[in-house]
C-alpha positions in Angstrom: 48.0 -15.1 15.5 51.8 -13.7 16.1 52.4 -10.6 18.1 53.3 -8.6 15.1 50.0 -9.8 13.6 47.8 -8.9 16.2 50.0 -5.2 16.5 48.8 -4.7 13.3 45.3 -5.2 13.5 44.9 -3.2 16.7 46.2 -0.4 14.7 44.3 -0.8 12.0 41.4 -0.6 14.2 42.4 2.2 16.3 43.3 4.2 13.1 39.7 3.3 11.6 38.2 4.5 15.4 40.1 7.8 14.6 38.8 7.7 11.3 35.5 7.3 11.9 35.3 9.5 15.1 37.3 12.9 13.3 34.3 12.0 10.1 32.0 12.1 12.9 33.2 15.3 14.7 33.4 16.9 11.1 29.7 16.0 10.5 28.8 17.6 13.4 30.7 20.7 13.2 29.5 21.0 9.6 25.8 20.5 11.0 26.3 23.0 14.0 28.0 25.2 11.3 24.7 24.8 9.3 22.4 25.2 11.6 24.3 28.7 12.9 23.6 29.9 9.3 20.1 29.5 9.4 20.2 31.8 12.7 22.5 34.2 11.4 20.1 34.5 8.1 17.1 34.7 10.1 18.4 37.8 11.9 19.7 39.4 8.3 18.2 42.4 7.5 17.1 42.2 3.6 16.9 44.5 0.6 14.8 44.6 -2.4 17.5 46.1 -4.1 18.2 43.4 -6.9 14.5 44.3 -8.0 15.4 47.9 -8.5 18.7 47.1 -10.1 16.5 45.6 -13.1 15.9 49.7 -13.9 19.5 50.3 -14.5 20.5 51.6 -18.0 23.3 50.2 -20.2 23.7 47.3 -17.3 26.0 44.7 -18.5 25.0 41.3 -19.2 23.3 39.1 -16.7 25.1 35.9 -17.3 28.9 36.7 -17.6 30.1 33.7 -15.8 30.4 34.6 -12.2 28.8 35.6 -9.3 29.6 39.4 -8.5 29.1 40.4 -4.6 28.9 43.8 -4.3 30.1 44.3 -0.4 29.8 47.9 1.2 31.1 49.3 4.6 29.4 52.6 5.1 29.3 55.4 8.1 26.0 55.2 8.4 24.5 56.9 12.0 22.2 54.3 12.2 21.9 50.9 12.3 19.9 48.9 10.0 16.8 49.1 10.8 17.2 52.9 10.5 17.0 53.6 14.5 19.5 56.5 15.4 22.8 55.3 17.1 22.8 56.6 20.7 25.5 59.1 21.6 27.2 56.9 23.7 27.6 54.4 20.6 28.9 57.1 18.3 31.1 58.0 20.6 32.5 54.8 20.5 32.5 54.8 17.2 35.0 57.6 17.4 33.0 59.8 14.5 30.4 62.7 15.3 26.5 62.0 14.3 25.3 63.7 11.3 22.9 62.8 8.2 25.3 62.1 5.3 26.3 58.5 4.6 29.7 57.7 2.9 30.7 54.2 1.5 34.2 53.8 2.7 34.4 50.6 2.0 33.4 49.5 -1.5 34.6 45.8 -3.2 33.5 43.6 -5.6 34.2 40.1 -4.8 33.8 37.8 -8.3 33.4 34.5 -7.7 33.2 32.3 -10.7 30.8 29.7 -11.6 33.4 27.0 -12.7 34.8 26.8 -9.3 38.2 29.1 -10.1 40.0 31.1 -7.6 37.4 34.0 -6.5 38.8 37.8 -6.6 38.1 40.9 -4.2 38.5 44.4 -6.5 38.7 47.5 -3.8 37.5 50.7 -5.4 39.4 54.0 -3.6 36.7 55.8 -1.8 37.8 59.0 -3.3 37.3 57.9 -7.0 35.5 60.5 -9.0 32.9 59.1 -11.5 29.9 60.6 -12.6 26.7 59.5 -10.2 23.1 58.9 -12.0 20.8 61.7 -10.6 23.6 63.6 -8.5 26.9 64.6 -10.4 30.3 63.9 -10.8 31.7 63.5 -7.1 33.5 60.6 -5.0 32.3 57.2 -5.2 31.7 57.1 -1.5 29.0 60.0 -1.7 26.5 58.0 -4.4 24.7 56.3 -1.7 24.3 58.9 0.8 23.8 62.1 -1.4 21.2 60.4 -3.4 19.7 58.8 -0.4 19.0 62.5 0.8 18.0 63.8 -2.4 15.6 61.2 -2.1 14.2 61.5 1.0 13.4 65.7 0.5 11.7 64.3 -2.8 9.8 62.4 -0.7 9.1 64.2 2.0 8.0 67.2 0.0 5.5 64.6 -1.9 3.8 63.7 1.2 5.4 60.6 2.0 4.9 61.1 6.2 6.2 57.8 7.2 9.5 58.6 8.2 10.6 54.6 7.9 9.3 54.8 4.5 11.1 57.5 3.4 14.1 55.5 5.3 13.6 52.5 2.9 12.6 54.0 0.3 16.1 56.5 0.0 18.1 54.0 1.2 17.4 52.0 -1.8 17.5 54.5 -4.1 21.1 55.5 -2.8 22.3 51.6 -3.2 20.9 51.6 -6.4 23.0 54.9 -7.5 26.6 53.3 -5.9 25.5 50.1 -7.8 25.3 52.0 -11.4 28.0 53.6 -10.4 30.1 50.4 -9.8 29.0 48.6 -13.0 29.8 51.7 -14.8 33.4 52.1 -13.3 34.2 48.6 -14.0 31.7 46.9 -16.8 30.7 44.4 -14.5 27.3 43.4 -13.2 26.4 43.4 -9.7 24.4 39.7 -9.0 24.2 40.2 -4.9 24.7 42.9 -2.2 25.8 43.1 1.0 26.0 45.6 3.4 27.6 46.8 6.8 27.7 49.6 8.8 30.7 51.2 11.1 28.6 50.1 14.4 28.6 46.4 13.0 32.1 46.6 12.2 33.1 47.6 15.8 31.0 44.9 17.6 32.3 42.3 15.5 35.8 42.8 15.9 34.5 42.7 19.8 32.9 39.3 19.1 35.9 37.6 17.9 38.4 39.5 20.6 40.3 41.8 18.4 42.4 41.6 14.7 45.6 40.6 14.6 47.4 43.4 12.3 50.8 44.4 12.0 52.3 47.9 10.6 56.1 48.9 9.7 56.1 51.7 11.4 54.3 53.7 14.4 51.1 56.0 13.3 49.1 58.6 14.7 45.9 60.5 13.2 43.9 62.7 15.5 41.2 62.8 13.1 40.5 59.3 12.9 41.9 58.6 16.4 44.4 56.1 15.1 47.6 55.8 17.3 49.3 52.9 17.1 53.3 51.3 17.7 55.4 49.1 14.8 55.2 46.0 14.7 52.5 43.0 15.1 49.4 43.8 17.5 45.7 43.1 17.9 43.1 45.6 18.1 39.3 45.7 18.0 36.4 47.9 18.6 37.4 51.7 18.0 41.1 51.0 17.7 40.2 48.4 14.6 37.6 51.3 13.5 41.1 53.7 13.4 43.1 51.3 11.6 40.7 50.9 8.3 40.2 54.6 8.3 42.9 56.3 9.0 44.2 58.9 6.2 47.4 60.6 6.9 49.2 57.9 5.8 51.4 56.8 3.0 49.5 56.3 -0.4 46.2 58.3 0.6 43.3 55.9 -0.3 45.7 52.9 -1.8 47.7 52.8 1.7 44.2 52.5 3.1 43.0 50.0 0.7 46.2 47.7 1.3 45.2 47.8 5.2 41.7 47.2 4.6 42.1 44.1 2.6 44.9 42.6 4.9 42.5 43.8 7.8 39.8 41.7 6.3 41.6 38.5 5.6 43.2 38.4 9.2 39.5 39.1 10.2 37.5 36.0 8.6 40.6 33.8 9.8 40.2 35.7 13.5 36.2 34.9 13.0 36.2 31.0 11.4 39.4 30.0 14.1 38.1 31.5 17.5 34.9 29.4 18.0 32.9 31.9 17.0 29.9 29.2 16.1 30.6 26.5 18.5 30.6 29.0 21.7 26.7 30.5 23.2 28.1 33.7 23.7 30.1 34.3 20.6 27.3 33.2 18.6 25.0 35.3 20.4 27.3 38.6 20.2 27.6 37.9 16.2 23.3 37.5 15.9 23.3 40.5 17.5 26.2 42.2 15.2 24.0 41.0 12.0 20.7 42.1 13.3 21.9 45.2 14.2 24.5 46.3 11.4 23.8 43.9 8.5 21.4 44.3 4.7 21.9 41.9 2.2 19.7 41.2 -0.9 16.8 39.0 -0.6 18.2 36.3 -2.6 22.1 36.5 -1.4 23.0 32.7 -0.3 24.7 33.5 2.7 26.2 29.4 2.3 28.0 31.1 -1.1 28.9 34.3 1.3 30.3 31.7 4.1 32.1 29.8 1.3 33.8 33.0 0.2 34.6 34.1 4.1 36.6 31.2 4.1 38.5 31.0 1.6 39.0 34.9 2.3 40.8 33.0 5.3 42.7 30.6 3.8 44.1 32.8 1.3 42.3 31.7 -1.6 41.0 35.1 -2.7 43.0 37.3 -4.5 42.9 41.2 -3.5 43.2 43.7 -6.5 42.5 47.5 -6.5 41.7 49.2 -9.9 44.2 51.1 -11.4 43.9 55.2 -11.1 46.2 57.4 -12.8 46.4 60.0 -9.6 46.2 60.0 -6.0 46.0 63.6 -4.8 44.0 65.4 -7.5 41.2 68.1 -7.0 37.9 69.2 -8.4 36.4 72.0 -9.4 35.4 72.2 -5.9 38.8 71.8 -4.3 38.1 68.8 -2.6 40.7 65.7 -2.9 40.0 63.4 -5.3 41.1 59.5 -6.9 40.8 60.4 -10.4 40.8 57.5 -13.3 40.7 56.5 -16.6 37.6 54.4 -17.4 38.6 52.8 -20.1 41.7 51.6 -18.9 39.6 50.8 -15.4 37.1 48.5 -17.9 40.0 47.1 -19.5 42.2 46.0 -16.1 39.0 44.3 -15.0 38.5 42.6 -18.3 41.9 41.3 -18.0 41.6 40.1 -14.4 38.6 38.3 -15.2 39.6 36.7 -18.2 38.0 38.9 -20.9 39.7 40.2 -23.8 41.1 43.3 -22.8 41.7 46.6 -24.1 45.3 47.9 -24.3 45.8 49.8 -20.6 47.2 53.2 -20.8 50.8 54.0 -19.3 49.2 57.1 -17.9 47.7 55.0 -15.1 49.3 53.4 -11.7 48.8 49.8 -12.4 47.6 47.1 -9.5 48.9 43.5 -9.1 46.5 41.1 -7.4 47.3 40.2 -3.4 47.4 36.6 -2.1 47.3 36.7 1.6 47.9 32.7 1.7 50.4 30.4 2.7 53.5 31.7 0.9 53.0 34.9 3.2 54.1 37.7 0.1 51.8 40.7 -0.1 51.9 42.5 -3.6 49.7 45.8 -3.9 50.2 48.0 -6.1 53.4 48.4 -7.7 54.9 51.0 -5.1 52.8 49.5 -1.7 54.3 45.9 -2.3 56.1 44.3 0.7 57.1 40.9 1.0 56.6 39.9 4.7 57.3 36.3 5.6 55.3 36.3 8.7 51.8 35.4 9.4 50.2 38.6 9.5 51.6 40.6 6.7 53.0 44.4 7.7 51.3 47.1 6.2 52.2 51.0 6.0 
């Protein structure tokens, strides 16, 4: 056998070693992964909400060719097995402890069931809509202003256990931000999944910080945001800041905007840092889900991890519905998203492929965001940037 012969078959041996030994790193990764999954879902606190969903009136129809994740970040003062957060925790938290719950955080990630690209549809916090056994108020108040209405019902019908009035309540305020959702947008919620501000903080602790970047210096006393121009990474209270600050350009769609590019950089800071392969990580993150975490009892967390990553990889696309203003006011002076329904049920219809509705001119419209490899960020209309960089800049 010549030289060049022999060459050649070395190298087709070594590249068959390399092969055979990136399949079998691969394999094991993917079985470590798996195996990490089963520990995160035994430490998942569940919900029976899916069972009380089944009361909902006018729901739309079961089978409308996607999965529909209904994924909540809330305030809540306590974590979730309902045990107070100490002072020193909410304190950290950067917020002062009192009974109310707000959803600030409210999206519907769609993910269809012939394998297209999945979407993530924000809903402004401040959206006013009516809310089944309450009134017409913000979107964000459904869960906890039914959840207390709820638990005086209780309460004043005897019910002493005070974790039973805690599960009980809590359900019944999902169950009102659910009808509230499926009314807003005429879609049906399949799965939820829940996470609370103290979750949010250790996670971004977990992973050692976000990687964020903003075109211009900020500062909020309220919220406790302060931060430079330019790229940066923050975690714990500083990340708690970033997603919640409101003095900021666009009220609740400037939030939005940073929410969903503060997600994306999030599941790529959480899949790329080791997260499942390193003891301590995965330790930190058990103790994240136990602690901040409620998802329905039949959620597949494998679809969830799916969806994390190709949150990641830019394969979801980011929409927020369309409102028609920004800075109204109610009857009770507060500030307020306000909408037009119709045209809300129409956008969605259109984004996922149903006939839609003509959409009225009278509303600000929204145009889907790909945080993927082309780098462009496009939110709605007057929020669009176009930032060739890895971690797009945000107001």
């Amino acid at each position: 056998m010549s030289t060049a012969a022999r060459a050649k078959k070395t190298a087709r041996v070594i590249g068959r070693v390399v092969i055979a030994l990136v399949a079998v790193a691969t394999l094991a990764f993917s079985g470590y992964f798996w195996t990490a999954l089963r520990l995160v879902k035994q430490n998942t606190n569940t919900t029976q909400i899916l069972q009380v969903l089944e009361d909902i009136p006018n729901s739309p129809p079961v089978e409308d060719g996607a999965i529909d994740i209904l994924l909540v970040g809330s305030d809540s003062r306590t974590d979730a097995q309902g045990r107070p957060l100490p002072a020193d925790v909410l304190r950290k938290l950067r917020t002062e402890g009192t009974d109310t719950v707000n959803t600030d955080t409210i999206i519907v990630m769609r993910v269809p069931r012939n394998g297209g690209k999945a979407s993530a549809i924000s809903i402004p916090r401040d959206t006013y809509v009516p809310i089944a056994g309450y009134r017409d108020d913000k979107i964000n108040s459904a869960y906890g202003a039914v959840k207390y209405l709820t638990a005086e019902r209780l309460q004043a019908e005897g019910v002493s256990d005070q974790q039973e009035r805690e599960r009980r309540s809590d359900e019944a305020g999902r169950k009102a931000l659910v009808q509230a959702v499926q009314d807003l947008t005429g879609m049906r919620v399949d799965h939820y999944a829940e996470i609370n501000l103290y979750g949010f903080y250790l996670l971004t602790e977990v992973i050692g910080g976000v990687q964020v970047c903003l075109k211009a210096g900020t500062s909020d006393p309220n919220s406790g945001a302060n931060f430079r121009a330019g790229p940066q990474t923050i975690s714990g209270g500083d990340a708690l800041s970033f997603v919640r600050q409101r003095n900021m350009p666009g009220g609740d769609l400037g939030r939005i905007a940073r929410q969903q590019v503060f997600m994306s950089q999030a599941m790529k800071q959480l899949l790329s840092a080791g997260t499942f392969t390193d003891p301590a990580k995965m330790s930190g993150l058990l103790d994240t889900v136990s602690k901040s975490v409620v998802v329905d009892e039949n959620l597949d967390l494998a679809t969830l991890a799916a969806q994390a990553q190709g949150l990641a990889s830019g394969n979801v696309e980011f929409a927020t519905i369309p409102v028609t203003s920004i800075d109204g006011r109610n009857e009770r002076g507060q500030s307020i998203v306000t909408v037009d329904r119709e045209a809300v049920k129409a956008w969605v219809a259109q984004l996922i492929g149903e006939t839609p509705k003509p959409v009225p001119s009278s509303t600000t419209p929204s145009t889907p965001a790909r945080f993927g490899p082309e780098k462009l960020l496009s939110l709605d209309g007057a929020h669009a940037v176009a930032a060739r960089q890895d971690v797009p800049c945000v107001d």
